[in-house]
N, C-alpha and C positions, 0 to 999 in steps of 0.2 A: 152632236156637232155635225153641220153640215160641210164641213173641212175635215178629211182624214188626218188624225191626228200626229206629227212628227213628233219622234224624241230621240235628240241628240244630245252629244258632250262638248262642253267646252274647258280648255287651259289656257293657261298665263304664262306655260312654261316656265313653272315656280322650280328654281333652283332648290333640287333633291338633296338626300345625302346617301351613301353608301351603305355597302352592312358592316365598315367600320363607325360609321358615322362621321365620317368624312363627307365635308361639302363636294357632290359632284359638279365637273366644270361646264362651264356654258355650252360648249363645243357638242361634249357627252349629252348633256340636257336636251339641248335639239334635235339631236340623233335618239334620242330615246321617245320625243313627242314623234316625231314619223313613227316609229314603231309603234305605238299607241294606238294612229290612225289607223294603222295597216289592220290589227287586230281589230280596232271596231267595225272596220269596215266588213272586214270577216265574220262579225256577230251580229250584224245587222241593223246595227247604230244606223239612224237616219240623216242626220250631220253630224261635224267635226267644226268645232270655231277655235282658232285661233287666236290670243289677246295680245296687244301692242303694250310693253311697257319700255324704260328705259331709266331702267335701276338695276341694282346688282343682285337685286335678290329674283328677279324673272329673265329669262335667259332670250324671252322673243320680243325684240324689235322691230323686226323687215315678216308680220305675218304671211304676207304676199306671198314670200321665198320657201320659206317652210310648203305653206297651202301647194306650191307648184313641185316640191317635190314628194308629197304625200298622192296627187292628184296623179303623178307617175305612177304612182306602186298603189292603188285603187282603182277599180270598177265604178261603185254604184252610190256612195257617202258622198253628200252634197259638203261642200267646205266653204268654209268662211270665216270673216276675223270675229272676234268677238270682246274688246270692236276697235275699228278703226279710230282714232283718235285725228279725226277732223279739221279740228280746231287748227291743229299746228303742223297741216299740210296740204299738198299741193291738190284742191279736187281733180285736177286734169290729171296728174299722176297717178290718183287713188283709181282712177277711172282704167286707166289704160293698166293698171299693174292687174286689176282683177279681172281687166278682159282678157288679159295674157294668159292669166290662171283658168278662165273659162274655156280656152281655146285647149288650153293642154290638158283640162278634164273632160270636154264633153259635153262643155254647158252644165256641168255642176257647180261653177260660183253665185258665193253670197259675198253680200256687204251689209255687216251690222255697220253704220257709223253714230259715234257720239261724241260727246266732249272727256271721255275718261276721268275717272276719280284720282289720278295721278296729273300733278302737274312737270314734272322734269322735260316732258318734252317743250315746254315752251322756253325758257332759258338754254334749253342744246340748240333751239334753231333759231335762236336772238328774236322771240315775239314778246309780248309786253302782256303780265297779264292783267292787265290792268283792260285788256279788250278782250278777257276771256266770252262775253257771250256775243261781243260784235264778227269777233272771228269766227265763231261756230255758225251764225246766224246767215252771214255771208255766205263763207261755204258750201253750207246746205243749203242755199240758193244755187249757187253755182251747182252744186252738184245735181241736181234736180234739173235742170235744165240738161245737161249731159245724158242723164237717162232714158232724155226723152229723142234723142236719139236724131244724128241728121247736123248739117252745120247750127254754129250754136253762137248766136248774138246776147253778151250779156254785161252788165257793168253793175258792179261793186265799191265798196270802201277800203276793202282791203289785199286788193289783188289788181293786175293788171286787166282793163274789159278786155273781150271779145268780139270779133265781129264775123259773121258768116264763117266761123272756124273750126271745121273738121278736126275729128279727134282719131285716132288710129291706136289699136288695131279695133275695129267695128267687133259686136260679137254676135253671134251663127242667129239669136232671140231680137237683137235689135236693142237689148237694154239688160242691166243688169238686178237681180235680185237684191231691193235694198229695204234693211230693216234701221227703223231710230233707235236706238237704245236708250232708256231713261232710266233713273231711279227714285220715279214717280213725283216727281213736281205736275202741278196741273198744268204751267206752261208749256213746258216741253212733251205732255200727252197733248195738246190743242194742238202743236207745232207738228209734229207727226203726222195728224188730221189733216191740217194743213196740207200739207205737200202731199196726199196721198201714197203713205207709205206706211209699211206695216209696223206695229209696234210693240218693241221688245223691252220687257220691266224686268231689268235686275232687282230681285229680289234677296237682298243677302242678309236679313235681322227682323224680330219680329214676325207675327202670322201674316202668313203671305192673305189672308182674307181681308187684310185692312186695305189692300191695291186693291179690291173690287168698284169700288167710285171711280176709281182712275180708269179702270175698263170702260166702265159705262159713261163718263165723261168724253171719250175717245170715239166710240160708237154714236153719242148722243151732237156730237163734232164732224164725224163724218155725213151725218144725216143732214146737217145741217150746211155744209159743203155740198150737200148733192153726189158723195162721192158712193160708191159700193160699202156694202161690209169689209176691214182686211185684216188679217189675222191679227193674235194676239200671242207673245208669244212670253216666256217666263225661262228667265236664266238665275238659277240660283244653284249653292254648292253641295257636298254631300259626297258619300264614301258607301261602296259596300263589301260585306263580306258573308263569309258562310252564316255568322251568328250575330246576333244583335250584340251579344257584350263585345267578339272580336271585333266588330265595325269602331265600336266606341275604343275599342282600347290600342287601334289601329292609329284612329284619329286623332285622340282627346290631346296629348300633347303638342304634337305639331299643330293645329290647329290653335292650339292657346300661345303657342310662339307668335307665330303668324300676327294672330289677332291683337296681342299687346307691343309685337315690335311696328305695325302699322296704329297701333293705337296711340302710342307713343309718338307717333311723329306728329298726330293731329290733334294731343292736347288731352285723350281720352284716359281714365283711368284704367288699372291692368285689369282685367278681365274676373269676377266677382265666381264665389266659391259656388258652383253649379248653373253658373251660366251655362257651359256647353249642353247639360245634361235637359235642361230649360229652351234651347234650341235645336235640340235631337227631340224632343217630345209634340205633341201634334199641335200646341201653338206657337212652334218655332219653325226658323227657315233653314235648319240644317238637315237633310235628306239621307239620314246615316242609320244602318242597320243589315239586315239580313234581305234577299231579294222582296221578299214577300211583306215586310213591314218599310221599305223603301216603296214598291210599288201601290202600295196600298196609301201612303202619304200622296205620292204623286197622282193617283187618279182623283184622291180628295181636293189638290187642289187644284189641277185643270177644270177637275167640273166646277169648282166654285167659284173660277177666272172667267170659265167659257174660252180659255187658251185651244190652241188648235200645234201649239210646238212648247215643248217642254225642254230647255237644254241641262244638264245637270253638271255644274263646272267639278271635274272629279279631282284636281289637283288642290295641293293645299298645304301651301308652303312645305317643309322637306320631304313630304310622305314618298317614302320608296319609291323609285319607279316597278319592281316586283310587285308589290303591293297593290297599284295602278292597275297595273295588267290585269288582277284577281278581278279588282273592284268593273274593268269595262268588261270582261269573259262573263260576270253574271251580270251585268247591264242589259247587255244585249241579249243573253242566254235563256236570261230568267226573269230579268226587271220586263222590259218592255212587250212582251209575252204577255204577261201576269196583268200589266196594268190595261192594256188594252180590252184583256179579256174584264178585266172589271167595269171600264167605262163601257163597256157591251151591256153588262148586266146592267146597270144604270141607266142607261137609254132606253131598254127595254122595257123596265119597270115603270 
């Protein structure tokens, strides 16, 4: 890889439970994702993303807010959402909320934006989704034009135009670091290409070696734009611990919660006897075990994306916040170490 390779963490700020097992409260839950940051940033995690939801089972709304006060209590971890939810809000907002966060880190913000696999925020801010891709399509106009930094002339379908209008507060680079998030339609990797902007595939079921087309459909789209290489980047979930069975026996419930009470709501049947076990193994996308068979998954498939950022979402639904802590101390301690050291040997060879 001609790109030094990133590996960072991302949450949803999935509402925990306690060591009664009691549901902890939103309040708690946010104050626990800062402390999270703090510690990776101590291990040497190379981002922190943040996810927008707006349900009762994830506790962050306002990523923004969060990112600005983690960017307090850290040095050197780049932050970012993961992701913005586009579709059902303001670009000029999105815009200046994360230059705010840039300014109070350092020039360490990101913006993953996308349209989110959750729809409740579009009925909280009266949008129609009946214009679920004209909204997103727009905005990411709009916002593309913003990045490019300087007054900004622009007109749309679904927002008020602009004309020669200044956005505030500027930030220190002139623009802000922005990624697409997809979950691999080929429109939306062309669309990426498109705007020249880097492109980040949630990967959450299935071998992640089946989104290899979709790489090279994005590169073979940039070339054809005339645009550079730009990174590629893979966000998917996963849990570690000291041993392969505690990783599994950390996760397997709360994960099977999770996945049947979201399953549930989209029509899917509950979750089939050794699925998890099927998704933990190396044609699956769950990234669960001990450092050294997590690490040895993740260099498998960076090399086989050609990713240059690897985010690993380590929340998942109630799983302790204790337990989080273990899983990001060998993340950064032992995972990210480990895997580098192996796509070394792999280049070299």
């Amino acid at each position: 890889m001609s790109t030094p390779l990133e590996l960072g963490l991302d949450t949803f700020g999935d509402v925990t439970v306690d060591g009664s097992g009691a549901l902890v409260p939103h309040d708690q839950v946010i104050r626990n994702v800062i402390e999270e940051a703090v510690l990776a940033d101590q291990v040497g995690v190379d981002f922190f993303g943040v996810g927008e939801h707006h349900r009762a089972d994830f506790a962050v709304s306002s990523p923004e807010t969060v990112l600005a006060a983690i960017a307090a209590r850290t040095s050197r971890i780049r932050l970012g959402s993961a992701v913005t939810v586009l579709s059902s809000d303001d670009p000029v907002r999105v815009f200046q909320r994360f230059a705010t966060v840039d300014a109070i880190s350092g020039g360490r913000a990101e913006v993953i934006v996308g349209r989110g696999s959750f729809t409740e925020s579009f009925p909280l801010f009266g949008l129609d989704l009946a214009q679920y891709e004209e909204l997103f399509e727009d905005r990411l106009d709009l916002f593309a034009h913003l990045l490019e930094g300087g007054p900004v002339t622009w007109s749309g379908s679904t927002r008020a135009a602009l004309s020669e209008q200044s956005v505030f507060p500027t930030t220190a680079s002139g623009t802000l670091k922005t990624w697409i998030g997809v979950g691999g339609s080929p429109e939306s990797v062309v669309r990426a290409a498109r705007y020249r902007l880097p492109l980040m595939l949630a990967i959450i079921g299935g071998d992640p070696r089946r989104f290899r087309p979709f790489v090279d459909l994005y590169h073979q789209a940039l070339a054809e734009a005339g645009a550079p290489d730009l990174p590629v980047g893979i966000h998917s979930p996963g849990h570690i611990a000291d041993t392969d069975a505690e990783a599994m026996d950390q996760l397997r419930d709360h994960w099977k919660a999770m996945r049947d009470r979201i399953g549930g709501e989209r029509g899917w049947p509950p979750s089939r006897p050794g699925e998890f076990e099927g998704q933990v193994g190396p044609g699956g996308s769950l990234y669960v075990g001990s450092p050294e068979t997590v690490a040895k998954k993740i260099a498998a498939t960076v090399h086989a994306l050609g990713a240059t950022r690897f985010d690993l979402k380590y929340s998942a639904g109630t799983l302790p916040h204790g337990t989080m802590m273990r899983s990001i101390q060998l993340y950064g301690e032992e995972v990210i170490p480990r895997v580098r050291e192996l796509l070394g040997r792999t280049a070299a060879a």
